[in-house]
N, C-alpha and C positions, 0 to 999 in steps of 0.2 A: 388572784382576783384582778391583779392590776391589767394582766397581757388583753384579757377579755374584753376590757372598756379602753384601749387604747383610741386616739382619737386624734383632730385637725383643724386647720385654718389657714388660709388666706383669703382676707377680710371680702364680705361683696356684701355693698350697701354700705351705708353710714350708719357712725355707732351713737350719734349725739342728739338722735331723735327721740321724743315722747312717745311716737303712734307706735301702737299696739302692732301685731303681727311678727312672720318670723324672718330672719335672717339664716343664710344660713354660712357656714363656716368652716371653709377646706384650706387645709394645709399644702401650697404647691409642694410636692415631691412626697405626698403621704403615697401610701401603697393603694393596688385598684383593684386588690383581689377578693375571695369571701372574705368576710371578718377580719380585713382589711382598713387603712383608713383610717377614724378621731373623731373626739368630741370632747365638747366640754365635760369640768367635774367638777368647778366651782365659779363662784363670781359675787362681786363685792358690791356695796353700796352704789358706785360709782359704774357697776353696769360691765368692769372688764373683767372679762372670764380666763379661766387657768384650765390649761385642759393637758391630752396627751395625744400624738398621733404615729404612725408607725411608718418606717420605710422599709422598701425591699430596694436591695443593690445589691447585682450577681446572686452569687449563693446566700449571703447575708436576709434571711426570712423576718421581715414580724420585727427589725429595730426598732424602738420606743427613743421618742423625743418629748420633750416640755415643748407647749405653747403659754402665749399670754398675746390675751387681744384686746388692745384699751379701746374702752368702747367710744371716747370723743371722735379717735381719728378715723375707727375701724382697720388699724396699721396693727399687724402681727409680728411679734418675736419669737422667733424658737429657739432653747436653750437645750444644753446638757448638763446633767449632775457631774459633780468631781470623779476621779474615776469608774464614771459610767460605762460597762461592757459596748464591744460593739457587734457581738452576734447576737444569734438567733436569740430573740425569747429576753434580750436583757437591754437594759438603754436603761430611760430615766421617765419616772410616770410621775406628773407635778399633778395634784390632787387638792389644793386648797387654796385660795387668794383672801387674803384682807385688805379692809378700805383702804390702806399706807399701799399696795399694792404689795407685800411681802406675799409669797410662794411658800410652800411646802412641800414636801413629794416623795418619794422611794425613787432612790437607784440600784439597778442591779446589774453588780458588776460582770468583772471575766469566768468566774464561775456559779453566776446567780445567786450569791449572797448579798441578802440585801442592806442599805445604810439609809437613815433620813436625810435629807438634805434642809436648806432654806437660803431662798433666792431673796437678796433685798431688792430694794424699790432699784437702785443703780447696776442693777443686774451682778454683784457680788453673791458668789456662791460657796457656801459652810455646811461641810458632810461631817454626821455624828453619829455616833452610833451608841444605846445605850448599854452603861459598863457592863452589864449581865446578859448582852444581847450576844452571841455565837458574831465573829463576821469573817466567817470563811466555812461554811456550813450551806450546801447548795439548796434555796429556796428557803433559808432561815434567815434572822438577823430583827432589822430594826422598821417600821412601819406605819411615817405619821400617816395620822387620819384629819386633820380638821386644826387650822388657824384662827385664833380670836382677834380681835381688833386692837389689842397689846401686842400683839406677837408672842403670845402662849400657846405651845402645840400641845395635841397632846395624840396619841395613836398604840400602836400595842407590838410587843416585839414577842418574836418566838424562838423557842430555846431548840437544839438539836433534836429534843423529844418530842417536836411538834406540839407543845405546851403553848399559851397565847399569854401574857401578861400586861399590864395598863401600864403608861409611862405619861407623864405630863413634865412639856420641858420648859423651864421660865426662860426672861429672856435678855438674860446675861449665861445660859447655856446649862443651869445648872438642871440635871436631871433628877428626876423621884418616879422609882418605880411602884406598882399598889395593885393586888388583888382583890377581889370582890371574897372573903372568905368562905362561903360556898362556893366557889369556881373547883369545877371540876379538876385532876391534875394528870389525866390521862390523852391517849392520842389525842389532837384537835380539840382541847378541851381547854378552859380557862377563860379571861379577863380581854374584852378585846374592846375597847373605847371608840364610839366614832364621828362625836361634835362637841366643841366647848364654844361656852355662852363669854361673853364681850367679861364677865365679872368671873370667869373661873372655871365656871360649873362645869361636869362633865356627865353625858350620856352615854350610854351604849350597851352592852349586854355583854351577857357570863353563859357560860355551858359546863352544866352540874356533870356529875361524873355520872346520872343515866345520859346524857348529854340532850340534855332538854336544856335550853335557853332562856336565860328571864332580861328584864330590861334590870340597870340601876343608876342613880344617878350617886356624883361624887359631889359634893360641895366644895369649894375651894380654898375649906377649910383641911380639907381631907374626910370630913364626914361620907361616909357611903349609907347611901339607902337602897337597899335591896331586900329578898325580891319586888321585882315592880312585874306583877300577872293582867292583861285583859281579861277581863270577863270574857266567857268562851272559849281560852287557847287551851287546845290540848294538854294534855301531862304526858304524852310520848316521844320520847326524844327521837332526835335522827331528822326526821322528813322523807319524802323520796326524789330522787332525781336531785334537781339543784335546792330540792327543798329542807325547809328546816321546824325544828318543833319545838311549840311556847313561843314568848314575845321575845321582841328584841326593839329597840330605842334608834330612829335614826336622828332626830334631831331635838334639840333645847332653844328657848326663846329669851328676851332677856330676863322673863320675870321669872324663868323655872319652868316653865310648862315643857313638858316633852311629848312627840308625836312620832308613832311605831307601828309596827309589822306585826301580828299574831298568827298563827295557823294553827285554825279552828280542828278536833278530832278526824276531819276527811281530808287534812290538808293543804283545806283553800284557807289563803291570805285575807287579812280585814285588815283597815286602820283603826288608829285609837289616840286620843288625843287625853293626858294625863296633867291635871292643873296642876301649880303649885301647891295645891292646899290637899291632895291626892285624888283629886276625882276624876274617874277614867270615862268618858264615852269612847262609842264605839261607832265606826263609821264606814259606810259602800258606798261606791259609787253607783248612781243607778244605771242599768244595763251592764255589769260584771259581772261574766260567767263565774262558771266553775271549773275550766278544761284548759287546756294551753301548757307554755311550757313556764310559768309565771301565772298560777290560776287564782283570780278578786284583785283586789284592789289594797296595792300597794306605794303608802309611801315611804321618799327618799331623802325630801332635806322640809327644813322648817326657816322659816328669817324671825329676825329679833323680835317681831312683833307678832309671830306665833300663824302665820299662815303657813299650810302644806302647800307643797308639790310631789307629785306622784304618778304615777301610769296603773291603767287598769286592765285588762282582758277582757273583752267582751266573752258573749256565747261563742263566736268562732276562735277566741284565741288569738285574735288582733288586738295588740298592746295600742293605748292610748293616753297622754299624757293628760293629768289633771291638777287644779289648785283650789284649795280648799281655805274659803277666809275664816279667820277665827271669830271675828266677832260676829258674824251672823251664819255661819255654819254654812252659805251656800257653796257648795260643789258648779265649777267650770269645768265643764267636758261634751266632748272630745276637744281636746287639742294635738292636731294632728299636722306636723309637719309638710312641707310642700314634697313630692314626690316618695313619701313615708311608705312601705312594702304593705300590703294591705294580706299578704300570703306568708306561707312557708314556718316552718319550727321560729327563726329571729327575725323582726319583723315591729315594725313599728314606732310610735316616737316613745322616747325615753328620759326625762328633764332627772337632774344630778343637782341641779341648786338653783336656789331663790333666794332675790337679795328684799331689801327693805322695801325697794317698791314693785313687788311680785315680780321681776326681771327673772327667768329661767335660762337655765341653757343646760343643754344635755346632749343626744344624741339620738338617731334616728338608723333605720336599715333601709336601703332602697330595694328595690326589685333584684340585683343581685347579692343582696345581703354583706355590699358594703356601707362603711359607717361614715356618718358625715356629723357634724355638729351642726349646734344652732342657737342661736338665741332670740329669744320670747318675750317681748315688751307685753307686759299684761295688762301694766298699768301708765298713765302718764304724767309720772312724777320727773322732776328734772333729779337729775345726780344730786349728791349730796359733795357740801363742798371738803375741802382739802386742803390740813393747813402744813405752812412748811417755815420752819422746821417743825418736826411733830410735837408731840406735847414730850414733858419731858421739865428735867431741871437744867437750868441753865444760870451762869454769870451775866451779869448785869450790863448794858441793855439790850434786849434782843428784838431783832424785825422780823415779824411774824408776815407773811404772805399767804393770801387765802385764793384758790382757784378753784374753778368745778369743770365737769365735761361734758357737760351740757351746750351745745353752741346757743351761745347769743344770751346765757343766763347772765344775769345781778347778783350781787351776792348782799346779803343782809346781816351785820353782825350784833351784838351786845357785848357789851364787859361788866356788865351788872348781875351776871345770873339767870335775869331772864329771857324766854325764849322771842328770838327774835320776829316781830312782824311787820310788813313793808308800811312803812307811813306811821306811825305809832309807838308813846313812848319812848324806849331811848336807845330805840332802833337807829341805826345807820346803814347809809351806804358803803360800800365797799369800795373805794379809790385807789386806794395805795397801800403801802406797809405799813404796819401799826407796830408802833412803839411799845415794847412792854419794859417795863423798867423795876418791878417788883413784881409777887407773884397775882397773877389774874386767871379766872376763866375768859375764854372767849368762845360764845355760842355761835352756829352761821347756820344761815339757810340759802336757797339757790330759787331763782322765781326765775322762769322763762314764758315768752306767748304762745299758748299752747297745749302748757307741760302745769301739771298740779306743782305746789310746792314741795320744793326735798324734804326731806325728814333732817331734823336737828343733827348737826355738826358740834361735838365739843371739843374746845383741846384746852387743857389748863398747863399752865408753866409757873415753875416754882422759880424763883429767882432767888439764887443761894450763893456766897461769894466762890471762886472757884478754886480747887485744889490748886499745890502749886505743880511745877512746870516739872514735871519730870528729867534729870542730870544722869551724865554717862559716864564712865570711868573703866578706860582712859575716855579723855575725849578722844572727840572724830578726829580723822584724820590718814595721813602716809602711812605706811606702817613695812617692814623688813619681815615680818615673822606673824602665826597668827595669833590673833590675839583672843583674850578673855573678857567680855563687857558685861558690865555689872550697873544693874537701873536704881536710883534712890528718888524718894523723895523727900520735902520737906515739909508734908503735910503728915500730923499723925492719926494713923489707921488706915493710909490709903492701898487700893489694890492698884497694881500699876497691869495695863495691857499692853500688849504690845505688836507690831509687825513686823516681818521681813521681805514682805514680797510688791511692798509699793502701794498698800491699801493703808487708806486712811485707818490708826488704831477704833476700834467701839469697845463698849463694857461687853461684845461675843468674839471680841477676840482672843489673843492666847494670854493666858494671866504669868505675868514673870513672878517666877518660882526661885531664882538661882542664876547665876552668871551663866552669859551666852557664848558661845565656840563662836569665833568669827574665822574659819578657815582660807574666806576666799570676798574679794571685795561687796562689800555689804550695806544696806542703810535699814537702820532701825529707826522706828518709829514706836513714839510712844505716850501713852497719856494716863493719868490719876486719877480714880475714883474715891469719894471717900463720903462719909452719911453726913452730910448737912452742907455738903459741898457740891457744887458744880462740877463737871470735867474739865480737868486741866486743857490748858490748849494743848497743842500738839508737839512734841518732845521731838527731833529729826538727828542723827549723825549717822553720818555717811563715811565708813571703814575702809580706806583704797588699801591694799594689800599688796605689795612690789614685793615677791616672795623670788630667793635666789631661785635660780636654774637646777633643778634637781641632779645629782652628777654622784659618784662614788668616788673610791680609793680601792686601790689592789696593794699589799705585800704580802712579801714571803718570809717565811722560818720553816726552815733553817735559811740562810743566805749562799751556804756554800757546801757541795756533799764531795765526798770521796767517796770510789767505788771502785773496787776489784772487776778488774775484765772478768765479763761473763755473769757479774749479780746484777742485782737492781737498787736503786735510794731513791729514797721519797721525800716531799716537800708540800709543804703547806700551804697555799695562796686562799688568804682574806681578802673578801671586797665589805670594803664599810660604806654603807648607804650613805648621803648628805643630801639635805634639804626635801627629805620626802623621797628620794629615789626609791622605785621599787619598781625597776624593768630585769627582765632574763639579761643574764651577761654570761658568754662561751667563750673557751679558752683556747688558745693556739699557740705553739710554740717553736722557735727557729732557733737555731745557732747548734746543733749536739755535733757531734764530733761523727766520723763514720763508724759503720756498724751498731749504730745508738738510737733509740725510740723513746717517743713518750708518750705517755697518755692518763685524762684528768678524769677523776670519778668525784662527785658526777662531772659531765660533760658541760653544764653550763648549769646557773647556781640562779634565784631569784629572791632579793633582800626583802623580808616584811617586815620593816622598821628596825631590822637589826641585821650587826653580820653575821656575814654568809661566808663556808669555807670549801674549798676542793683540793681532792688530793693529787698532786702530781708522781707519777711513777716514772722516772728514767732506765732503761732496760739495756745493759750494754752487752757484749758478743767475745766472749774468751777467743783465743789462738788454737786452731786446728792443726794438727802431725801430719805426716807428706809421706807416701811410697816412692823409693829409690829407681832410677833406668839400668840398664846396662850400660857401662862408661863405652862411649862412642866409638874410642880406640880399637873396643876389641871387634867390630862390627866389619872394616878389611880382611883381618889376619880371619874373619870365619871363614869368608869369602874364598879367599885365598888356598884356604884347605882343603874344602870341599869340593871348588872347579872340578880339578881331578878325579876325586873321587866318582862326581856324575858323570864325566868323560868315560872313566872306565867301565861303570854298573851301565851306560846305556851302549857303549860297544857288547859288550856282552850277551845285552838280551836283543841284539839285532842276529846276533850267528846264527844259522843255518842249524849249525850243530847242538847247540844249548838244550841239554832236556827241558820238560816245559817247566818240570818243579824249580830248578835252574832259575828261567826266566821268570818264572812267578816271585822266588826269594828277592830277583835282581831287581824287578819292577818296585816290591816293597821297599827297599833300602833306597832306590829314587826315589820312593815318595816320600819317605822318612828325611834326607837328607836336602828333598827342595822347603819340608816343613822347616828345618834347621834353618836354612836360611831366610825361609819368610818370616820367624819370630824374631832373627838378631837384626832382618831390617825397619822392623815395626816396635820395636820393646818400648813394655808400658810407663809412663810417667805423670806423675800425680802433685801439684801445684800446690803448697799452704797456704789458711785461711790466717791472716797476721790476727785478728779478731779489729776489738775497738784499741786505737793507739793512745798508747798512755800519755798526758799529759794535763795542761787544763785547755778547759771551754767556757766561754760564755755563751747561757744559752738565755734567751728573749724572750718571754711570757706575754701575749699582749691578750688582756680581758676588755670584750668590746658588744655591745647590745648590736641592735639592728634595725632596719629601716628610718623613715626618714629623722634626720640629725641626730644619727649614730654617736656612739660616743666610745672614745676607745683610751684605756689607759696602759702601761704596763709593766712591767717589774723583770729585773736580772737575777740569775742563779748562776752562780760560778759551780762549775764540775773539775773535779780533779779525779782522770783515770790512775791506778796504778797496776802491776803487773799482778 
């Protein structure tokens, strides 16, 4: 749901103005293709809007980014969630803003599983996932919907079986998950939350296992009241197209009233606005078809004081945004954005939230059915003010500072309770910082020329003595080795938080459970919380870590082998890891004697936290036997003999007279007799192999890693050959 309302900004126009009319809101670097592009998805008292926008880069389609665009300056931020994906279809979609300026959103990371997030006002950002939520499950996980003006989320996660569940997260992080007990438990079926009121309360709808949808609200007690039906809404579940069947809940007011979507037996959409007290009217905009891709009139969000916003479909199917006031029931429409697509299937403007003084912002399609944001001053109230530090308990004295964003507003405050009015009672001016020094409320209002007055500002501060200081052990400091840190304090029943990464600790940070590994130079921080207590100030030590040089040892056993020419002896080389080493180290070896080899199995050994062994094999070469020549002596005296002999066999077979048999016999006995003396001048002789020579060897082992500041050590083996 999220890729399809993806949205943008950078600001045009000013955001600190009263007058009505729309601005509109593009993110530089969003995408400019179809259904491309951004828009807002909420916005706070104070008029700044939370939205999401998408970018295309290279092959990268369709990435999803966070904006926030404070409406004083009309200056834009854009953010990413914690391990937010960076391809196609996944990024970070911020979905909810309150008056502190705190965010909410879904991130979906490298495989599309999704996490919550929440952005503070200092742009810190905290991904969580609820414990029952899948987070490695593509298109599952975890999915706020909607921010209260505490910082209470609440939205719905889904389980690998496509099942939806309710989660409301408080805000020290502690989560509770909750079904509506008719929530269906089949595909796409279940508990899906999608607004809580400033006091708790939660709206939004269920889908029974015909999967027809009803509206229910949660009380913030945990009470559920369900079914909540319009008069009118079909009984057949499903819908067709993007449609849906039975009612469903988009928003809650502060007093309880909740205002929702039905689709009547053919379909089409109606509004419906359900009091506290449970009485439901039912409401059209006038001129809302029945045909489009979105067919009547549909709302989207509700503000504290119980006004809709919404879009409706005419006869042709062209969406047009509306707002609907609650105390006199009149319907405003069309409101239609500046260059808003008047044609085609998506098309038209689309408002996503309404703050207290009917401010909208949402999103629009132009002619090529890209998306742009915008925001809709309907009314001209000045912002509501803003106080800092937020409300909250605190130790004693504290300076409260009150600002609005409103250019050129006053601010108006009380410490008595009641509501503030310019000139009157025991109203004041806004100067300076105010002192609170025990617990007070403090009420504000915002008066500009122009601009109607803001709606009521409260923030109360308890003033409580504060926990103590949270202590380290050891302390901070040098350290040789890593160390183990362990947090106390001296208040009892406190929770202690804590940091590592340089952010100030809060009661949503990590709660210390158990002593900390401090493996590598470190600063914790840290603070106390405890019930009638203040937060400790701030606890800080800083862990320098001068860790030796990581490096090994090599020996050997045996130290010395004997070995018979012609076998082989083996030996043992350990290398013992120190200080963490744990790199490949290969073996090589010098000094063996001749005819001698070695070689290590394995070839090179890699330590993980302990030693590591190889085996060396030394392989030496026995003495080889020799064939004897003819003693040289006799090689003359053949000589000698035989002369004659050929002298005579070759007079012979030269006569005239010689038969031929004769000279045949005579020829063979020369040949016979030149062989004779070819072999006594050439006789064979054949050299011994001495093998490997006995005695000793030292031979050299040197075990050494590689690349840059190698490190080599090495070890001796004495060899002694014998015969």
């Amino acid at each position: 749901m999220y890729g399809s309302w993806a949205t943008s900004a950078a600001a045009q126009g000013s955001g600190g103005s009263c007058a009505a009319g729309f601005t509109v809101v593009d993110v530089t670097g969003a995408g400019t293709g179809m259904l491309q592009g951004g828009g807002g998805t909420g916005i706070n008292a104070n008029g700044d809007i939370v939205g999401t926008y998408v970018t295309t880069s290279g092959s990268v389609l369709n990435l999803a980014h966070g904006f926030v665009r404070v409406a004083a300056t009309g200056t834009t931020t854009t953010f990413d969630a914690p391990n937010a994906g960076t391809n196609k279809n996944e990024g970070t979609f911020a979905v909810s803003i309150n008056d502190s300026g705190v965010i909410t959103g879904v991130s979906s990371d490298s495989i599309t599983a999704e996490h919550g997030f929440v952005r503070a006002a200092d742009g810190t950002m905290t991904e969580f996932d609820v414990p029952a939520a899948p987070t490695n499950v593509t298109h599952r996980g975890t999915s706020p919907t909607s921010i209260n003006a505490s910082g209470v989320i609440t939205g719905m996660y889904e389980t690998a079986d496509t099942v939806r569940h309710g989660f409301v997260r408080a805000t020290d992080g502690t989560i509770t998950a909750f079904d509506v007990s008719a929530a269906g438990t089949g595909l796409t079926e279940g508990t899906i939350p999608l607004r809580i009121n400033a006091g708790g309360d939660i709206t939004g709808f269920y889908v029974d296992a015909s999967h027809l949808s009803h509206a229910f609200i949660r009380a913030a007690d945990g009470t559920i009241t369900a079914p909540i039906d319009a008069p009118g809404a079909g009984t057949t579940g499903g819908g067709s197209g993007f449609g849906f069947g039975g009612t469903i809940a988009v928003g809650i007011d502060t007093a309880g009233d909740i205002a929702g979507i039905y689709a009547d037996t053919n379909s089409v959409y109606h509004g419906y606005l359900r009091t506290a007290g449970g009485t439901i009217a039912t409401f059209d905009v006038t001129g809302a078809g029945t045909t489009g891709l979105f067919p009547g009139t549909i709302p989207t969000s509700m503000n504290p004081g119980g006004d809709i916003a919404g879009f409706y479909a005419d006869t042709t199917g062209i969406n047009h945004a509306f707002l609907r006031n609650f105390t006199t029931t009149t319907i405003t429409a069309p409101l239609d954005a500046p260059n808003a697509s008047k044609s085609g299937m998506f098309n038209g403007t689309v408002p996503f939230g309404i703050n207290a003084s009917d401010a909208l912002t949402g999103l629009y399609f132009d002619a090529n059915v890209v998306l742009h944001g915008f925001v809709y001053g309907a009314s001209a109230s000045a912002a509501a003010p803003i106080f800092s530090p937020a409300p909250g308990t605190y130790p004693p004295t504290q300076s409260v500072t009150i600002s609005d964003a409103t250019t050129g507003a006053s601010v108006y405050y009380t410490t008595d309770g009641s509501t503030p009015s310019p000139g009157s009672g025991t109203t004041q001016l806004y100067s300076g910082p105010i002192m609170v020094s025990s617990t007070e409320t403090i009420n504000a209002i915002a008066s500009a020329t122009g601009c109607a007055n803001s709606s009521v500002a409260t923030a109360t501060y308890t003033i409580a003595p504060a926990a103590a200081t949270p202590t380290f052990s050891p302390a901070a400091g040098t350290y040789t080795s890593a160390q183990t840190v362990t947090i106390s304090d001296a208040t009892t029943a406190t929770t202690i938080y804590y940091t590592t990464n340089g952010a100030t600790p809060t009661t949503a940070s990590t709660v210390y459970n158990g002593p900390i590994a401090v493996g590598s130079t470190e600063t914790i921080e840290a603070i106390a919380a405890a019930t009638g207590f203040s937060n400790s100030a701030v606890a800080s030590a800083t862990y320098t870590l001068n860790l030796p040089t990581p490096d090994f040892q090599v020996s050997v056993a045996p130290t010395t082998l004997t070995i018979v020419a012609g076998q082989s002896g083996t030996a043992t080389f350990t290398v013992t890891p120190e200080n963490g080493f744990n790199s490949a180290v290969s073996f090589a070896c010098s000094g063996l004697p001749s005819e001698a080899t070695c070689a290590f199995n394995p070839t090179s050994v890699t330590p993980n936290g302990k030693a590591i062994t190889s085996t060396l094999t030394v392989t030496t070469t026995a003495p080889s036997s020799a064939l004897l020549s003819l003693p040289e002596f006799s090689q003359p005296f053949a000589y000698a003999a035989l002369v004659p002999v050929l002298v005579l066999l070759l007079a012979f077979t030269v006569k005239r007279k010689a038969t031929p048999s004769f000279k045949l016999a005579s020829l063979l006995l020369l040949l016979a007799a030149t062989c004779i003396l070819a072999s006594c001048n050439s006789g064979t002789k054949t050299v011994a192999n001495p093998g490997t020579p006995a005695g000793n060897s030292t031979v050299s082992v040197s075990a050494a890693t590689s690349g840059a500041g190698a490190i080599t050590h090495g070890a001796t083996l004495t060899i002694t050959i014998t015969e």
